[in-house]
C-alpha positions, 0 to 999 in steps of 0.5 A: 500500500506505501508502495502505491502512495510513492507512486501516486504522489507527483514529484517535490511532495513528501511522505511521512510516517512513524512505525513500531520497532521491537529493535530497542527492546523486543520483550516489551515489544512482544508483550505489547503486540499480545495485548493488541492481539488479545483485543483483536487489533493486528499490528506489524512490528518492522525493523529499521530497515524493513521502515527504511524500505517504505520510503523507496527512491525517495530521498531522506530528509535530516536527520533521516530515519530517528525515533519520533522525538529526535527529529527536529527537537524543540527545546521542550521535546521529550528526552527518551531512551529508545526503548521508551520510544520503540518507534521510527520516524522519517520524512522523504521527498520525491525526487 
């Protein structure tokens, strides 16, 4: 589906997107994918370069692929640790 997003956004837009990870601590993740599934949600944890992949040709914005609160931080933003995070966010052009 991301795939034919890129492909019907014209040339100079964006995509933007964030996505679950289990890289920094995969228990928690995995504790937190049961509780979805128990309620009857599906979700799909990738890694950072399975996230990387959704962005295709397009070209990654700095600071490119972070956690959520790294990119572009404020002086008020949020000091996490990745685990406390568990999510990637990125921000690309089309070329």
């Amino acid at each position: 589906m991301v795939e034919r997003l890129r492909d019907a956004l014209p040339p100079g837009r964006f995509l933007a997107l964030s996505h679950c990870t289990a890289d920094f601590d995969a228990e928690a993740m995995e504790r937190a994918v049961r509780v979805y599934h128990e309620r009857g949600m599906r979700t799909q944890v990738r890694d950072g370069d399975q996230v990387r992949r959704f962005f295709g040709d397009f070209e990654l914005i700095e600071p490119g692929l972070v956690m959520p609160h790294e990119w572009r931080p404020g002086p008020e933003s949020a000091v996490l640790t990745p685990a406390e995070s568990s999510f990637y966010a990125g921000v690309a052009r089309k070329a």
